[in-house]
C-alpha positions as MATLAB code, in Angstrom:
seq = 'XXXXXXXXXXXXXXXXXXXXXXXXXXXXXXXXXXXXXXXXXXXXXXXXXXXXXXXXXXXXXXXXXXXXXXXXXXXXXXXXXXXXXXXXXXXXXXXXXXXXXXXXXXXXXXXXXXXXXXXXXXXXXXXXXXXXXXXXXXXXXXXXXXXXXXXXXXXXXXXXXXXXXXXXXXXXXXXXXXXXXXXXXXXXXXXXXXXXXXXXXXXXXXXXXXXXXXXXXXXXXXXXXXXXXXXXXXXXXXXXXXXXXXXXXXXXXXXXXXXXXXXXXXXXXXXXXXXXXXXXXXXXXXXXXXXXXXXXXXXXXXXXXXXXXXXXXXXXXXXXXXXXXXXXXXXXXXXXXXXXXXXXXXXXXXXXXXXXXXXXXXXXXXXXXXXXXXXXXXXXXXXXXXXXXXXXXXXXXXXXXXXXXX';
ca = [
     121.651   79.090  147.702;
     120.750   80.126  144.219;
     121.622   79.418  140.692;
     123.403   81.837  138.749;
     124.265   81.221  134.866;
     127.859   83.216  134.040;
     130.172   84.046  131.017;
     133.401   84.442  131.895;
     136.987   84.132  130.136;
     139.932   81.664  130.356;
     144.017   82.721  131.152;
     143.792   81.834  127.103;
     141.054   84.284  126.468;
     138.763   81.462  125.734;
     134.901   82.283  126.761;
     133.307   79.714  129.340;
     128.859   79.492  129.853;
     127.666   77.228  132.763;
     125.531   77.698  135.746;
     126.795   77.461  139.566;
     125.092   77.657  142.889;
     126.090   80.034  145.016;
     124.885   82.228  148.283;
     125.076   85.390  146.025;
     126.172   87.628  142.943;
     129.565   87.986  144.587;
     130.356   84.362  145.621;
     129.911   83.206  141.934;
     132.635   85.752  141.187;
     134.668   84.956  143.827;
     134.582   81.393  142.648;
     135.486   81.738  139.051;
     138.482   83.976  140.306;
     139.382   80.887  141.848;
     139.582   79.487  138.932;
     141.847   82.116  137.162;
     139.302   83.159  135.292;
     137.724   86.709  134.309;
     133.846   86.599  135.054;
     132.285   88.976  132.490;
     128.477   88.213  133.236;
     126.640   86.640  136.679;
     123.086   86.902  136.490;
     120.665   84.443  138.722;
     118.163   82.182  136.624;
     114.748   82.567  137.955;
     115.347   86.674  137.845;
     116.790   85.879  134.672;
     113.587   84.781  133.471;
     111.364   87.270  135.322;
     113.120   90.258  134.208;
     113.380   89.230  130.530;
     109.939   89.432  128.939;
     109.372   85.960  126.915;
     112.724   85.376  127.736;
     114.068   82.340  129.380;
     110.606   81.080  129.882;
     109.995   81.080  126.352;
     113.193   79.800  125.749;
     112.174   76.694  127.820;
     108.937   76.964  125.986;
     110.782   75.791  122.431;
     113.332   74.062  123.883;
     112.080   71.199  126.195;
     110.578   68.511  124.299;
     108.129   66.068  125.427;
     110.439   63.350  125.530;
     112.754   65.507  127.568;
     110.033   66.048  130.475;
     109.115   62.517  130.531;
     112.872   61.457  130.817;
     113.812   63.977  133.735;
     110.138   63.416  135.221;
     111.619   59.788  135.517;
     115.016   60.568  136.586;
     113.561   62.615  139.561;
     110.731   59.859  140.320;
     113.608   57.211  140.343;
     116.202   59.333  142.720;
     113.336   60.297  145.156;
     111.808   56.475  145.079;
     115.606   55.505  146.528;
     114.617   58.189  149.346;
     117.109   60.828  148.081;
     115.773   64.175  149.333;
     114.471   66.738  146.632;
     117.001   69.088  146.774;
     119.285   66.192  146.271;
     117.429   64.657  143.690;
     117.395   67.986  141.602;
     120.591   67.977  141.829;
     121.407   64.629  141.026;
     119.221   65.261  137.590;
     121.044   68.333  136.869;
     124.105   67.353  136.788;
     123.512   64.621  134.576;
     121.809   67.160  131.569;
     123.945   68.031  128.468;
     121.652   70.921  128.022;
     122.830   74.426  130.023;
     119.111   75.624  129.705;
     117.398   72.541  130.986;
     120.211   72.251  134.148;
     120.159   76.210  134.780;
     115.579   75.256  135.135;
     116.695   72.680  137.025;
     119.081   74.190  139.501;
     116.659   77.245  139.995;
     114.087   75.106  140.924;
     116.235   73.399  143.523;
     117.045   76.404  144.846;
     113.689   77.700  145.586;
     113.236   73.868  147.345;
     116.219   74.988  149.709;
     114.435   78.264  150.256;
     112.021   76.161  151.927;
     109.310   76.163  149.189;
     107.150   72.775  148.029;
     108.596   71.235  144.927;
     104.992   72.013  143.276;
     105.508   75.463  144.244;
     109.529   75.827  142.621;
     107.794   74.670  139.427;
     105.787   77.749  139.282;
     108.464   79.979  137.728;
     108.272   77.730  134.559;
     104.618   77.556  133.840;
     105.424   76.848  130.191;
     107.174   73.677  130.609;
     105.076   72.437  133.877;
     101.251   73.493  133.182;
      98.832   73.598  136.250;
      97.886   69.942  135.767;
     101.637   68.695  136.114;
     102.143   71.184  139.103;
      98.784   70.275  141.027;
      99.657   66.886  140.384;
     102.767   67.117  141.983;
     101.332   68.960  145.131;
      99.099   66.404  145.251;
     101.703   64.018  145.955;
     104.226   65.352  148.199;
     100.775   65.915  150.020;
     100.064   62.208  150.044;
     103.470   61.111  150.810;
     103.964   59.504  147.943;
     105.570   62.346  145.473;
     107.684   59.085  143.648;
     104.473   57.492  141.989;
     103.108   60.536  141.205;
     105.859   61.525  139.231;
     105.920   58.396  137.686;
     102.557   58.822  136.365;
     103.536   61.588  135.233;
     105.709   60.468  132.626;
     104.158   57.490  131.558;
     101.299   60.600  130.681;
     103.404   62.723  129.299;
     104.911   59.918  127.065;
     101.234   58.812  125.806;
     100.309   62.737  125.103;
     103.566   62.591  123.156;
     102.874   59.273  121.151;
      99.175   60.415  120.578;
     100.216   63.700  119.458;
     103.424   62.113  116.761;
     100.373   59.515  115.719;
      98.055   61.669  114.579;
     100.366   64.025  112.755;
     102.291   61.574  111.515;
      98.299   60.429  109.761;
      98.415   63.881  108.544;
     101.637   64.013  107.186;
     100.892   62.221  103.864;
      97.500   64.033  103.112;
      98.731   67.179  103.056;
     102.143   66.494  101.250;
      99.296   64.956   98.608;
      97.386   67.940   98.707;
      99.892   70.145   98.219;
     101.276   67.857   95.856;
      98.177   67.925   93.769;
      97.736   72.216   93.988;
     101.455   72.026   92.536;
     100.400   69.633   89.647;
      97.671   71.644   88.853;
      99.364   74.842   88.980;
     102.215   73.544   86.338;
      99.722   72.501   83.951;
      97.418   75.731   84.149;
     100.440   78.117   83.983;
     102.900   76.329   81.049;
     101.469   73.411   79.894;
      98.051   73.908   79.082;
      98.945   77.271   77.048;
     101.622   75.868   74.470;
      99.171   72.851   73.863;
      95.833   74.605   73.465;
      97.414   77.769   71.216;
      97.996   75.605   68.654;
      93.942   74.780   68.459;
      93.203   78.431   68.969;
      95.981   79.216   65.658;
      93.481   77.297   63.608;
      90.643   79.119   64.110;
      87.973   76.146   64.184;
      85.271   75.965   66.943;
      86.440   74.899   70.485;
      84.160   72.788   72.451;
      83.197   74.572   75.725;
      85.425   72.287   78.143;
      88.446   73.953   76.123;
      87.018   76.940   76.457;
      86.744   77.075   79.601;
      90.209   75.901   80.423;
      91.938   78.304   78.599;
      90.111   81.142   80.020;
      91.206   79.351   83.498;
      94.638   79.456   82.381;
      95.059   83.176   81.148;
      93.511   83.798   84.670;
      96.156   81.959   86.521;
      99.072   83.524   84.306;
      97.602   87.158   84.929;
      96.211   87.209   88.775;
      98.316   84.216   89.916;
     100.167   86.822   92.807;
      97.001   88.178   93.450;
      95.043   84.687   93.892;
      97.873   83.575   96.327;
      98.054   86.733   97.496;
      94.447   86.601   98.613;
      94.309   83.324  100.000;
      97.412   84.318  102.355;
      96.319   87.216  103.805;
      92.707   85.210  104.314;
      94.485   82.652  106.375;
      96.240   85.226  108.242;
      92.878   87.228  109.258;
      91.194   84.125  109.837;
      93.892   83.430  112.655;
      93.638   86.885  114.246;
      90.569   86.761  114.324;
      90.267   83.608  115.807;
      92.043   85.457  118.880;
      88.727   87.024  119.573;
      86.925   84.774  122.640;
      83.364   85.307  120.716;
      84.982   84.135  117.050;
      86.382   81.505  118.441;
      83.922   79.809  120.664;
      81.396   80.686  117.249;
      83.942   78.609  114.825;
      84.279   76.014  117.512;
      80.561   75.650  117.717;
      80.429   75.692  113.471;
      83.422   73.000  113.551;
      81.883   70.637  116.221;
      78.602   70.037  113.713;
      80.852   69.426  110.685;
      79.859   65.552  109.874;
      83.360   63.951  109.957;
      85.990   66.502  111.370;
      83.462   67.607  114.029;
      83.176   63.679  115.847;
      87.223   63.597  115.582;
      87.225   67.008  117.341;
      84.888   64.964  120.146;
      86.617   62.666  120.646;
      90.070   63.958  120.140;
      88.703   66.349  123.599;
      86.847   63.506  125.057;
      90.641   61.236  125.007;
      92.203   64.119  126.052;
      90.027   64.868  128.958;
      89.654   61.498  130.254;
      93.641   60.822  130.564;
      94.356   64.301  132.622;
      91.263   63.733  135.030;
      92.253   59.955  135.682;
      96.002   60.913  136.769;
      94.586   64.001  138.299;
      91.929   61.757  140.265;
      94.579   58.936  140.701;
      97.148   61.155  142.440;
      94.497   62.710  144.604;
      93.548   65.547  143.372;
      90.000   66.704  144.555;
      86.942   65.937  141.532;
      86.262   69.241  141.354;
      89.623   70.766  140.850;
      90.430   68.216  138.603;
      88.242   69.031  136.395;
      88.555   72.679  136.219;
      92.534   71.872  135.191;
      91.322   68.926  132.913;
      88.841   71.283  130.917;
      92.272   73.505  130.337;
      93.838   70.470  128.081;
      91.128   70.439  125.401;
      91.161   72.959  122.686;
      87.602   73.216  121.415;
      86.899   76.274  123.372;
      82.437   75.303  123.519;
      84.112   71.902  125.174;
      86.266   73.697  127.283;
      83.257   75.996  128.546;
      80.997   73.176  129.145;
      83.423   71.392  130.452;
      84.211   74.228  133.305;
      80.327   74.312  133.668;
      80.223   70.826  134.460;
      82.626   71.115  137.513;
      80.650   73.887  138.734;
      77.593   71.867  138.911;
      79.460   68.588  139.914;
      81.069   71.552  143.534;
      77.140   72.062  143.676;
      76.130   68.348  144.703;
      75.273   66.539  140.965;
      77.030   63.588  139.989;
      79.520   63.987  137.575;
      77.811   61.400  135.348;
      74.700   63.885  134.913;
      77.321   67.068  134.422;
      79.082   65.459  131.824;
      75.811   64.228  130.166;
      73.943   67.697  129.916;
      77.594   68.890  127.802;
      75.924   66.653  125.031;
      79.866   66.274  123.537;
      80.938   63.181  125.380;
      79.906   59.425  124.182;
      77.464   57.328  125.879;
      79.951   54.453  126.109;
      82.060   57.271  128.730;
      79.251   58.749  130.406;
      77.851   54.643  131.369;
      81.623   53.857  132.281;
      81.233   57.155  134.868;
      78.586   56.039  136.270;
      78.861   53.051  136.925;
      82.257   53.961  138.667;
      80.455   56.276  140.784;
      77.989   53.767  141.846;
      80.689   51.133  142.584;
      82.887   53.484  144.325;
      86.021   52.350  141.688;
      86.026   56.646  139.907;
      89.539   56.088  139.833;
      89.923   52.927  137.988;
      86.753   53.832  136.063;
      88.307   57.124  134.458;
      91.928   55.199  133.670;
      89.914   52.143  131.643;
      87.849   55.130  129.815;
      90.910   56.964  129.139;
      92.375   53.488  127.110;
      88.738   52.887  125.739;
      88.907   56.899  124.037;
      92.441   56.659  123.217;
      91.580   53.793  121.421;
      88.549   55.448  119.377;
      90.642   58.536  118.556;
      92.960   55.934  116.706;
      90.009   54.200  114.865;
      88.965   58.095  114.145;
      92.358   58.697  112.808;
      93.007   56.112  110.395;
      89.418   56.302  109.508;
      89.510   59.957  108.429;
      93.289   59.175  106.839;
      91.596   56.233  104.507;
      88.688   58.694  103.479;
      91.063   61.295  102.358;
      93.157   59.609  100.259;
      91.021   58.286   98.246;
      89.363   61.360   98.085;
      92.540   63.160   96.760;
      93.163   60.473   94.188;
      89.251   60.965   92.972;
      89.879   65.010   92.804;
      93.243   64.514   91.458;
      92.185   62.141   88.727;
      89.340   64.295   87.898;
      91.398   67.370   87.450;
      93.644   65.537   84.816;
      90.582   64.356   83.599;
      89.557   67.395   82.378;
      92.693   68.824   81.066;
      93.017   65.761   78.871;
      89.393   65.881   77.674;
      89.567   69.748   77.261;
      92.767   69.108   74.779;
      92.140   65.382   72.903;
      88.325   67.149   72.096;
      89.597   69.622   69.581;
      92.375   66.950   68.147;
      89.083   64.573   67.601;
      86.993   67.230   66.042;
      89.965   68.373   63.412;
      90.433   64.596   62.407;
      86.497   64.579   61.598;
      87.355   67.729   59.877;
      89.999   66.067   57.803;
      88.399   62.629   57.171;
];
């Protein structure tokens, strides 16, 4: 059986959406008939989403949150753990989502599991909400036997990418509302402020002291080539994005950003927490080293990381320890590479990887609210010193005409 999403109308002419399984095109019509009602659309999910390009799948792409993969990765872990068969299970989660789009994913996945497929397999025809790590973790573990726990560790993952992700932008969020904040300020008193104040010193005709000068020819340059200054910085930020598209620009500002003094160590370890937490739930579910960390080097986005990272596994399916791989990278901390090793030598890799995987998480917090107590200090400083000048470049000529006067 399949799923097949329909649109069909009511005795009352009132349009119905939903999804039903069915053995074809023609059963799903059958069955709304049976209903009494006028079927004015039957198309099946999956082709659905193969036939519409960035379609469905991109549909699912903006549509499934986080939170709403860790919750049904849960569900499903919980229903299978109480030895309910897949199928069953999918089901069972289905019909218990408020969403048509994430029960029509669901119900197409199911039906590929009655075709016979692997559940890891189903989730193929949504790449964009389960990535290779999720879907080799999963084959890992109906390979093992025990598909429950994986899935389990799946969302308790999933949930920490989320919370790590919402921490750090939530740090963010206040910076740049300051910065833009501050742009604003100094915008308003460049473009209406600043000339009504200082034409009355320029009316007079007496000698302006250069700070004045200098920020009233600042002034009549924002008033005149404002559009053009904004207009400039936009379309800069918009080539500097396509042409980060190019492999070669990319991996080149990569390189440039990982030697920039502060933002450079947060991109480190940002990749290093990133990379440690896939490869331990890789590892822990039994995924093989090497494959691991070919789908572990796909999670970081620091494409010179990524690279070495890719380089490392080769060397690691070529007999070196994955201690010395990760070492000769140079972008992982000593602290990690020690922890490696000395799970290696112990035999523990698995428990190793999960305590280094708290240990970076943990850094890429001090790294966060370190880099948010720099900045907003620093903001204050530049902010400060902007009004600063304004207020010197106008109370100078007030000074000088009292001296005048006196």
């Amino acid at each position: 059986m399949a799923a097949y999403e329909y649109i069909a109308l009511d005795q009352q002419g009132k349009q119905h959406k939903g999804t039903l399984e069915a053995d074809s095109n023609r059963h799903v019509r059958q069955m709304l008939r049976d209903r009494e009602w006028t079927p004015l659309s039957v198309n099946p999910v999956s082709e659905q989403k193969k036939n519409n390009a960035g379609g469905l799948s991109t549909v699912f792409q903006r549509g499934v949150s986080a939170v709403e993969l860790a919750t049904l990765t849960r569900q499903l872990a919980t229903l299978i753990q109480a030895a309910m068969p897949v199928e069953e299970a999918l089901y069972g989660v289905a019909s218990q989502q408020e969403k048509r789009r994430l029960k029509n994913m669901l119900l197409a996945i199911r039906s590929r599991v009655l075709e016979g497929y692997t559940l890891a397999q189903s989730l193929e025809d949504f790449p964009h909400i389960f990535p290779q790590m999720f879907r080799a973790t999963v084959s890992a573990g109906e390979h093992a036997g025990y598909l429950d726990k994986v899935l389990n560790r799946l969302a308790d993952y999933t949930e920490a990418r989320m919370k790590s992700t919402q921490k750090v932008q939530q740090a963010l969020l206040y910076p740049v509302i300051l910065l833009v904040a501050a742009l604003g300020i100094v915008s308003f008193l460049l473009g209406y402020v600043v000339p009504d104040v200082v034409k009355v010193f320029v009316d007079t005709g007496q000698d302006l002291p250069g700070i004045t000068i200098a920020l009233i020819a600042a002034s009549e340059g924002f008033q005149s080539y404002w559009p053009f200054i904004f207009s400039i910085i936009f379309f800069g930020i918009v080539t500097f994005k396509q042409a980060l598209k190019k492999p070669a620009v990319r991996m080149s500002w990569d390189r440039f950003f990982l030697r920039l003094p502060i933002l450079g160590r947060f991109s480190k370890t940002l990749s290093a927490a990133r990379f440690a937490s896939t490869l331990s739930i890789l590892t822990r579910s039994g995924v093989s080293l090497v494959e691991a960390l070919v789908i572990a080097a796909q999670v970081i986005d620091n494409r010179a990381i990524c690279d070495a990272v890719k380089n490392a596994a080769r060397r690691v399916s070529e007999g070196s320890s994955l201690n010395r791989a990760l070492a000769e990278t140079g972008y992982f901390p000593p602290l990690m590479l020690h922890m490696i090793g000395s799970g290696e030598s112990t035999g523990e890799l698995d428990e190793m990887l999960d305590r280094t995987a708290q240990n970076q998480q943990m850094e890429l917090d001090g790294r966060v609210s370190l880099l948010l107590g720099l900045f907003e200090p620093l903001m204050l400083v530049v902010m400060g010193g902007v009004v600063m000048v304004i207020v010197l470049a106008i109370l100078l000529p007030i000074l000088n005409m009292n001296q005048l006067l006196n």
